[in-house]
NUZA-464520 format. One record per residue (C-alpha): residue in three letters; x, y, z. Coordinates in nm, 2 decimals. Layout:
+--------+--------+--------+--------+
! residu !   east !  north !     up !
+--------+--------+--------+--------+
!    ALA !      X !      Y !      Z !
...
+--------+--------+--------+--------+
END
This chain:
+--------+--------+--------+--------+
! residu !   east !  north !     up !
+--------+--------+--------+--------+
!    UNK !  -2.56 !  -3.06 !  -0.17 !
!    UNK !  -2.79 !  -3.29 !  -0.34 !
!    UNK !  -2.51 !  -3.43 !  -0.56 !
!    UNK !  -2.25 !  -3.49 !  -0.29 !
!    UNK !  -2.52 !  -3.71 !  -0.06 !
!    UNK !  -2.59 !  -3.90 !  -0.39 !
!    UNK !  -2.21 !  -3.97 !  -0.38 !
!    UNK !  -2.14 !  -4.05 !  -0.08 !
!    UNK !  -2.47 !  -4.27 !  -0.07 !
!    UNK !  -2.31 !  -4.46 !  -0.36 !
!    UNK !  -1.99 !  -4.56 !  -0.14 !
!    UNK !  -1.73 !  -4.29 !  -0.27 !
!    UNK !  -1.56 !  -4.05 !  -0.03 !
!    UNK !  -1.61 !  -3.68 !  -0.15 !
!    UNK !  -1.28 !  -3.47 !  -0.09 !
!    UNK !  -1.40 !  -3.14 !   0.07 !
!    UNK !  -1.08 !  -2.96 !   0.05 !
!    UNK !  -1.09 !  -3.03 !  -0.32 !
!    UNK !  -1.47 !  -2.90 !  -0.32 !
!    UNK !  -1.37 !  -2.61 !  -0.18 !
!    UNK !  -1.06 !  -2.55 !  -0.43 !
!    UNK !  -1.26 !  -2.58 !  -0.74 !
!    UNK !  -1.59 !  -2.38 !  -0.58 !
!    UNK !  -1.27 !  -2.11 !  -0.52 !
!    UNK !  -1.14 !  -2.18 !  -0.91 !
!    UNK !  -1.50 !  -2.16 !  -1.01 !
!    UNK !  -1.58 !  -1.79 !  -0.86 !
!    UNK !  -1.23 !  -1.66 !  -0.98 !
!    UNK !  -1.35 !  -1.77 !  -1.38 !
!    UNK !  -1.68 !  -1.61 !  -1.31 !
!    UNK !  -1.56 !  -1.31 !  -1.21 !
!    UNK !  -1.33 !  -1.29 !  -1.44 !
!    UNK !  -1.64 !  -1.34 !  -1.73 !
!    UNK !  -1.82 !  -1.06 !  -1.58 !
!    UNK !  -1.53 !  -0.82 !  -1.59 !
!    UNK !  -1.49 !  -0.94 !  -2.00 !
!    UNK !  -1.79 !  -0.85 !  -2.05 !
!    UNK !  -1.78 !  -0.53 !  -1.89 !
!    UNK !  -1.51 !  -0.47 !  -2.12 !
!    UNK !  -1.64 !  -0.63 !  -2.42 !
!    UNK !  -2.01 !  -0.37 !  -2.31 !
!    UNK !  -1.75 !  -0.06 !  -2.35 !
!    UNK !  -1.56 !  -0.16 !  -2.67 !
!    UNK !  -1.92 !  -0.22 !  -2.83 !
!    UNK !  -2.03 !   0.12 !  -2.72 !
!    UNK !  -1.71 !   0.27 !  -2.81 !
!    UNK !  -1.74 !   0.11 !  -3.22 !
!    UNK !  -2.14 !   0.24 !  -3.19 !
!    UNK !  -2.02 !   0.58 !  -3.10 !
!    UNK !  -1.76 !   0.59 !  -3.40 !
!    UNK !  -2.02 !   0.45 !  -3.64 !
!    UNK !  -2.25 !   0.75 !  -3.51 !
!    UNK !  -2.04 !   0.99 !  -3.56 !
!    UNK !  -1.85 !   0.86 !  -3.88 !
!    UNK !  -2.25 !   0.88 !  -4.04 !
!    UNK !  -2.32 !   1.20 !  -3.92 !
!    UNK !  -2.00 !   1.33 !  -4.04 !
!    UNK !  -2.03 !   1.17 !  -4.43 !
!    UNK !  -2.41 !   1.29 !  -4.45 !
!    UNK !  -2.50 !   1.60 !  -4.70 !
!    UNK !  -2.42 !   1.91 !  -4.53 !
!    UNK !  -2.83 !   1.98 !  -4.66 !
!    UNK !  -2.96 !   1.72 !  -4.48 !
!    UNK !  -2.84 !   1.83 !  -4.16 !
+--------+--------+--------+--------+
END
């Protein structure tokens, strides 16, 4: 809000439909970033899980 008064104040005409498209383009990319990283959480988990068990699984049978 701050930023468009400062623009306008300075004599340029601020285009709101085209505020309002990139504010839209904006949330789409940030909601696609969360859902990456929701993915990117499980895969992570997923490669901890196989190292887990791939360690337990080549330890001396004694040690267990």
């Amino acid at each position: 809000m701050i930023v468009r008064e400062l623009i306008t104040k300075l004599g340029f005409v601020v285009d709101e439909s085209a505020l309002r498209g990139f504010d839209s383009k904006i949330g789409s990319i940030q909601k696609n970033m969360q859902g990456l990283t929701g993915n990117l959480q499980k895969v992570a988990t997923g490669i901890r899980n196989v190292g887990l068990g791939l360690a337990r699984l080549l330890q001396p049978h004694w040690l267990v």
